[in-house]
N, C-alpha and C positions, 0 to 999 in steps of 0.2 A: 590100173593105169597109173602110171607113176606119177607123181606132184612135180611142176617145175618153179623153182625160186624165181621172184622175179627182182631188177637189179636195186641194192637199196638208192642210190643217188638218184632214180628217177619220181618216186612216190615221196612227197615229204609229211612227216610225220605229226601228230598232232602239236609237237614241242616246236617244229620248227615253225607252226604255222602260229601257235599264239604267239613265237615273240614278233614275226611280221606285225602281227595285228598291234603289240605292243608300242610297237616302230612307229607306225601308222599313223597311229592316236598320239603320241609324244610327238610328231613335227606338228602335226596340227593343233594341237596348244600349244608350243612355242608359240608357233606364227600368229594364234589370236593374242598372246600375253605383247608381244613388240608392238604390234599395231593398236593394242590397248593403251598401252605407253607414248606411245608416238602421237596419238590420237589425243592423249591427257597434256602433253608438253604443250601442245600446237595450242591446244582451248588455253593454257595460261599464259602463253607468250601474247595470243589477241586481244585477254581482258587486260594485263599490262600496258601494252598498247592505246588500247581505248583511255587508260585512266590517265596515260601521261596527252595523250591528245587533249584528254577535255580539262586538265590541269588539276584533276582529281583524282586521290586515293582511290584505288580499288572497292576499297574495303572503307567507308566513308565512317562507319561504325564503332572502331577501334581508334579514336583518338587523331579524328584528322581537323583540317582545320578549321575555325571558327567566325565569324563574323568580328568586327572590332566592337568592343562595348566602349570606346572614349578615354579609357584608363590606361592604355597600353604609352608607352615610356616613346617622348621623343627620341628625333635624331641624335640629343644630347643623352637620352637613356636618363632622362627625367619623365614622369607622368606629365600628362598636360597640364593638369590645374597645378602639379607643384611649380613646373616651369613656368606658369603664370605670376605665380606670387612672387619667386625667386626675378622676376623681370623688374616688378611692382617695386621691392623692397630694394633694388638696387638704383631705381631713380632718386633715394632719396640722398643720395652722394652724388649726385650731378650737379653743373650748372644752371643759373635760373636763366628759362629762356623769355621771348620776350613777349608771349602770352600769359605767361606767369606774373607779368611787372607791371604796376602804375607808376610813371613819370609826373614828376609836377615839379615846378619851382619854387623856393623858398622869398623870404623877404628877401630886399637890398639891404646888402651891409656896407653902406659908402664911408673911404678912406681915404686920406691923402690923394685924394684926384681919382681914384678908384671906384668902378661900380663893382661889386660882388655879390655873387648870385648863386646860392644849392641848388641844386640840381638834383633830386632824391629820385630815386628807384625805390618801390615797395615792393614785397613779396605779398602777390594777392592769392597766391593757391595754397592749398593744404599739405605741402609738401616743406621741408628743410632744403634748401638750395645754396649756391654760391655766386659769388663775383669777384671777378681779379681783373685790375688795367683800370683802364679810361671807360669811359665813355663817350661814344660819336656825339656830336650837338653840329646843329648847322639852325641860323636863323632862315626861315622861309616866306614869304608874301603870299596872298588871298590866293595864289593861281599855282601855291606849292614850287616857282623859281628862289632858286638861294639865292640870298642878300649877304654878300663878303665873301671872304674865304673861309676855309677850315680853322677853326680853333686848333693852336698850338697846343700841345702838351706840354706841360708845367717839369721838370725834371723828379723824380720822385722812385721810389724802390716802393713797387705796389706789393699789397699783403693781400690774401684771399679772407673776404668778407663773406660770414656763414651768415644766411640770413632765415631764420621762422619763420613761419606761416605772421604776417603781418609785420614783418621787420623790415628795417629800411637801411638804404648806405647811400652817402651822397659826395658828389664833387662838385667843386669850387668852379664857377665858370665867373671872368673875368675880362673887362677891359676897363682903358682909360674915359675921362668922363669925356663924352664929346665937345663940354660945353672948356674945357679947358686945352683939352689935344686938337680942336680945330679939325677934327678929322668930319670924311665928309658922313653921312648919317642915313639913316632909312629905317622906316617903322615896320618889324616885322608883324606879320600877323602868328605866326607860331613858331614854339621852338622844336627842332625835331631832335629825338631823342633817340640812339643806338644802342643797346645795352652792349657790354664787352661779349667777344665773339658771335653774335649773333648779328642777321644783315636783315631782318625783318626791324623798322624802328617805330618808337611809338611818338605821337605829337602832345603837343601843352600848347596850350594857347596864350600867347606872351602879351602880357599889361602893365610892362613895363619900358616903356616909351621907346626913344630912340638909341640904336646899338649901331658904334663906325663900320662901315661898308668899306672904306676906301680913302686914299691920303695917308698922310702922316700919324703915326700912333693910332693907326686902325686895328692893332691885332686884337685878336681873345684869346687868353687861353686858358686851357680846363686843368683841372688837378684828378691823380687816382682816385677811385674811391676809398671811402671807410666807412666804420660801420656809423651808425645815425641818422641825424635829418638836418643837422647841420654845425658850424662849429659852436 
């Protein structure tokens, strides 16, 4: 009985059948390698996520940030405690203000129909301070109402008085003697005392009798300061 061929195109061969199977097995690892990856991106896009929501590094481990220990550099990009001292050491070129001062009066120096009177500022803090100008003065009575008007300022080119710790500068405060200018008179109970720029003033208690209020040759007036406690 004779053999019949049968057609090659119909049977395939074991060559054609392992590279199917090779085919096979290569899409299906692709496909688990992208969804590996796609799977890996997604998990660090959400811990990203989380760390900027809760306002923290991922990775808290590797140099994030820290508590304040009191040393870190002010808004000037100074430490605090140097910005402390750096404040401290620059009060000592200011003005003396009027916590810093005791007022008092000196004797009378009477003159040619003249009463005159120092008027001293002391520096009672531990600080080097200054004063430049006048000095406010106003006479007042038991119940703190002014008696006269403002003392006049005397004409004068004021110099800046450095004052130390327990240094003094004083001005001239002046009028006519009541008993010869006829002016009308009032006994104060204190003198109040301004230092130059400052509107906080300090009081002295005046025992020196009667100072013109009003009428003729009533005025006072004061002289700038200098350094001392009187001329």
């Amino acid at each position: 009985m004779a053999k019949t061929s049968r057609p090659a195109g119909r049977v395939p061969g074991r060559a054609a059948l392992l590279a199917s199977a090779v085919a096979v097995l290569g899409m299906l690892t692709a496909c688990g390698t992208d969804d590996g990856a796609a799977s890996t991106a997604q998990s660090g896009q959400a811990e990203q996520s989380a760390g900027a929501s809760s306002g923290t590094p991922a990775d808290v481990s590797t140099g994030g940030p820290t508590a304040g220990t009191g040393d870190e550099p002010t808004a000037g990009g100074v430490p605090s405690d140097t910005a402390g001292s750096a404040s401290a050491s620059a009060r000592t070129d200011g003005r003396c203000h009027t916590s810093e001062l005791r007022a008092s009066v000196g004797r009378v120096d009477p003159g040619a129909g003249q009463r005159n009177f120092p008027v001293v500022l002391t520096n009672t803090s531990e600080r080097t301070c200054t004063l430049y100008g006048y000095p406010g003065a106003a006479f007042v009575d038991a119940s703190g109402r002014q008696l006269g008007a403002d003392p006049e300022r005397e004409p004068a080119s004021p110099r800046t008085v450095t004052l130390a710790p327990d240094g003094s500068a004083w001005a001239g405060l002046s009028f006519s003697s009541p008993e010869i200018s006829g002016a009308r008179t009032a006994t104060p109970a204190k003198l109040v005392v301004t230092p130059p720029d400052e509107r906080d003033p300090l009081t002295v208690k005046w025992t020196s009798g009667e100072v013109p209020v009003g009428g003729n040759a009533s005025s006072v007036s004061v002289t700038a300061l200098e350094a001392g406690t009187g001329p």
